[in-house]
C-alpha positions, 0 to 999 in steps of 0.5 A: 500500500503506499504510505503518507510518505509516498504522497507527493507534498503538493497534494493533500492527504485528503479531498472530497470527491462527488459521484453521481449515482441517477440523475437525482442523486449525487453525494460528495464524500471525503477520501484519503488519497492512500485509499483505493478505487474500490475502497472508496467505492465500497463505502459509498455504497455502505454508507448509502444502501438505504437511498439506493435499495428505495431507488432500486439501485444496485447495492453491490460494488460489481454493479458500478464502474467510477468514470470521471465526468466530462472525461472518457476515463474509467476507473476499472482497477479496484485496487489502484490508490486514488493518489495513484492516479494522473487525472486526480494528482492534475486537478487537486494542483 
């Protein structure tokens, strides 16, 4: 796993990231940068399953890929760190 040290100094150790889920449901939810795709995936999920059983959501992470909006980037790799990745080191700069 990588460590607060590998973190390069110019990005926090944490930011928020917001997901939409449907067209009416969007959360915004804090993340550690050493966390890992499919960990923030997972307690989106958890934190959240009462909302989406009442919307008819699937509830488990195998349903959902992240994909950044206005980006064609999906996030496929569940355990790549979040600090890990290119596009999120450019727009926390």
């Amino acid at each position: 796993p990588l460590l607060d040290k590998d973190i390069p100094d110019y990005l926090p150790k944490s930011f928020q990231i917001k997901f939409y889920l449907s067209t009416n449901f969007t959360k915004t939810v804090s993340c550690e940068a050493t966390q890992t795709v499919g960990q923030t995936l997972e307690n989106l999920l958890k934190n959240n399953i009462n909302l989406l059983k009442t919307e008819s959501k699937p509830t488990t992470k195998k349903s959902y890929v992240l994909k950044f909006k206005g980006l064609e980037e999906y996030l496929l790799n569940g355990s790549c760190h979040l600090n890990a990745l290119e596009t999120i080191r450019t727009l926390l700069r």
